[in-house]
N, C-alpha and C positions, 0 to 999 in steps of 0.2 A: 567572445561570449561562450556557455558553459552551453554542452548539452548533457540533461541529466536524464536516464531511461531506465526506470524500475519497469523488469519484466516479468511477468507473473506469468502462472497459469489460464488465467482467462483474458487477462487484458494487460496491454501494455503502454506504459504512462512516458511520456517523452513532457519536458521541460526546458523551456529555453530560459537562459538568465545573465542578466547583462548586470557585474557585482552580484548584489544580495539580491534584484529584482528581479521575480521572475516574470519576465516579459510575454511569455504564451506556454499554454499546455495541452496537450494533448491527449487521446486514450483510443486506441487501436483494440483490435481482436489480436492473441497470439498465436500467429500459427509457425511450427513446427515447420512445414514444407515452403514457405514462403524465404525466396532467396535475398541476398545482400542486396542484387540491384533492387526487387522490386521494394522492399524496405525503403533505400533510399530513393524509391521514386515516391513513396508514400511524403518522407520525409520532406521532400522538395516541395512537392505540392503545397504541407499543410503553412511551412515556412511564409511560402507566395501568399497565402489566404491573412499571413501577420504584415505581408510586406517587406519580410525578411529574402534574403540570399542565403546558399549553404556556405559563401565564403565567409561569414560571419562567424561560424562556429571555430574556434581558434583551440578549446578543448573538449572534452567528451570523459565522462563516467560513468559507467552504469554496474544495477546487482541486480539478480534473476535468479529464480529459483526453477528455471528450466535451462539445465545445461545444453543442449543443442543449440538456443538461442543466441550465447554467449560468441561462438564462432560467427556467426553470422553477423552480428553486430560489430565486431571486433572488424571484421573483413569490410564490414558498410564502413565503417567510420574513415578504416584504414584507406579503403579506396577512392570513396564519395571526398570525403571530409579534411583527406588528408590528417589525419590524427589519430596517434591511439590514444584509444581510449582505457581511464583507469577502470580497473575491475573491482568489485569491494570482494572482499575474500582474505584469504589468510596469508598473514604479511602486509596486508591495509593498516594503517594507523586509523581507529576511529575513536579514544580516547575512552572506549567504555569497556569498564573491565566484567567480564562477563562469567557469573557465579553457575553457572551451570554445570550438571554431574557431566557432562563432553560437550565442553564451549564448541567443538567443531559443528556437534548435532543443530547450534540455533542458524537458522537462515538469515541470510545477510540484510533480505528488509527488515529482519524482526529487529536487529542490532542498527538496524540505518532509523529507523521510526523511534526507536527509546534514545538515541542520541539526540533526532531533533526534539523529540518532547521534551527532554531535562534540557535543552537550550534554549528553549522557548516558554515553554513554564514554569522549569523548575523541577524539585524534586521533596517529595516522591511523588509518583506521578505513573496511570495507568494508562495502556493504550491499547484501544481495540481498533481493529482491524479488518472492517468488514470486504472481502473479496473471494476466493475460490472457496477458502476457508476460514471462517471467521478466527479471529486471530487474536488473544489479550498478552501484555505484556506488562511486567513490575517493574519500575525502574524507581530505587533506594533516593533518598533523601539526598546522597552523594553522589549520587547518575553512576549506579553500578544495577546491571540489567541481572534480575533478579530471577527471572524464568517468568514460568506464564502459563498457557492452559488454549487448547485448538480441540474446535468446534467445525462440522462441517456447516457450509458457507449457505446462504440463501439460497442462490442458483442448487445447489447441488441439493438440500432437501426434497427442491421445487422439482427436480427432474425423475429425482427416485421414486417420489409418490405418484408420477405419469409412467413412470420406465415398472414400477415394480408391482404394479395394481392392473387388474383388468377394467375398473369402470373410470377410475378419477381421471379428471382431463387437464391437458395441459395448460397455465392459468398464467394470468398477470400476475405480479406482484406490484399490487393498488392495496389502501389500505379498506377493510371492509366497515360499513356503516354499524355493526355493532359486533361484541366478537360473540354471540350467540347468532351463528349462519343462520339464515331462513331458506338454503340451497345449498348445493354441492361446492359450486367456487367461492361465495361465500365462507363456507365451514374450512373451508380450505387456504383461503385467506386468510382467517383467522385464526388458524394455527401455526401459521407460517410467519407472519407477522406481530401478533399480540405475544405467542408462543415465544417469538425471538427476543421481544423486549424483556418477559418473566426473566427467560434465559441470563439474559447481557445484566439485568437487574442484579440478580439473584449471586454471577459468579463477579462482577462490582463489588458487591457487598460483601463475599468471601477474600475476596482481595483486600478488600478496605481493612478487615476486622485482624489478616495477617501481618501488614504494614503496619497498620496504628499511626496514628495522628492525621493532620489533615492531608487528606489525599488529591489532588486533581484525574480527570479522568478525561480522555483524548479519546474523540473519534476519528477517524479515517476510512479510506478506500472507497471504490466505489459507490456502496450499498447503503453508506452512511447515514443520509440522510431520509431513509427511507425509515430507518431504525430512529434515528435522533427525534422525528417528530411526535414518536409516542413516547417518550420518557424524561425522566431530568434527569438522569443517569450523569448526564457528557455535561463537562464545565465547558468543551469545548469541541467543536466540529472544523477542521484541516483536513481538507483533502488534499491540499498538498504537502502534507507530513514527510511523504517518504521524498519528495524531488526535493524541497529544505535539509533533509538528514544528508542527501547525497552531495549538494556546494557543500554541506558543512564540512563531510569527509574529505571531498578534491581540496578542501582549504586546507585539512589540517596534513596532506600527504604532497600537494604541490602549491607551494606558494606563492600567491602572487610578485611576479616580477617589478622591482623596483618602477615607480613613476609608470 
């Protein structure tokens, strides 16, 4: 079986998949000081909770937009799992040719997530991104990733306006009964939430009107459905976009062994 682990900045998504099914997933806090064993002691557990074993896992690939992490895991896999694991990065085959003014600048989710939308939808085809930083991506009619447009994330508005105000207070993100607050967390819910969808709306419809013809539009990440409930924006909600994109890449860089 495949273990697949897009590591981000705030959370980390771990994927198990036996072929194209993926049999359990996961989503962790990322931290930076957290070593190889204790990862894989994470690992082992969540495994147990499917009824699985780590001798199951026979490969391993993962993409992370926090380089520290990348050693750690590399060392988990290597030691735990007995495997290296593929890294997506430069010299990856992921079959999407990438129009960007320094293809090196796009981050390897952003090119793992517009591979599996144009595999799984089709093209053209838009995908947001909802995690540290909210995240849209173009991908052409012919699954060539087109560039896109980064918005800071829900979490990170929610924290600025506690971290950078003396009175507003630190707040759920629930959605509020009307977006006219009749209270401080209220009005504040309300901007954070109603405010996100205008948002996601508004740069959709920029995206749409640059494309031209019929477009599909792909959510993901954590925060997604948080967003998805107030809009028809999204033809489709995948939160497992990015653990799909990454089998797709180990398929297209290591090939299954005969029988």
């Amino acid at each position: 079986m495949l273990l697949a682990a897009d590591i981000g900045n705030t959370n980390i998504v771990l994927g198990i998949f036996d072929g194209e099914t993926l049999r359990a997933s996961w989503r962790l806090y990322s931290d930076v000081h957290k070593m190889p064993d204790e990862y894989a002691v994470m690992l082992f557990d969540l495994l147990k909770t499917q009824g699985l074993s780590s001798s199951i896992v026979s490969d391993a690939i993962l993409c992370s937009v926090v380089p520290p992490l990348i050693s750690t895991f590399e060392e988990m896999c290597q030691r735990y799992l007995k495997v290296s694991p593929l890294v997506v990065g430069t010299g990856i085959k992921t079959g999407v040719r990438i129009l960007y003014d320094n293809p090196r600048e796009v981050g390897a989710d952003r090119v793992v997530d517009a591979l599996a939308a144009y595999k799984l939808y089709g093209g053209p085809v838009i995908v947001v991104d909802f995690g540290t930083a909210t995240v849209f991506d173009a991908v052409s009619k012919e699954g060539d990733y087109l560039g896109g447009a980064i918005f800071p994330g829900l979490g990170i508005a929610t924290d600025a306006l506690f971290e950078r105000t003396a009175r507003l207070p630190r707040i759920e993100l629930t959605r509020p009964k009307a977006a006219i607050g009749k209270n401080t967390v209220a009005s504040m819910q309300s901007g954070l939430i109603f405010g996100y969808v205008a948002m996601v709306e508004g740069l959709v419809q920029r995206f749409r009107q640059e494309i031209g013809g019929m477009v599909r539009v792909v959510a993901t990440g954590g925060l997604a459905q948080i967003i998805a409930k107030e809009t028809t924006a999204f033809d489709v909600v995948n939160p497992d976009l990015t653990l799909v994109g990454l089998r797709l890449i180990h398929e297209l860089n290591i090939p299954a062994s005969p029988g």
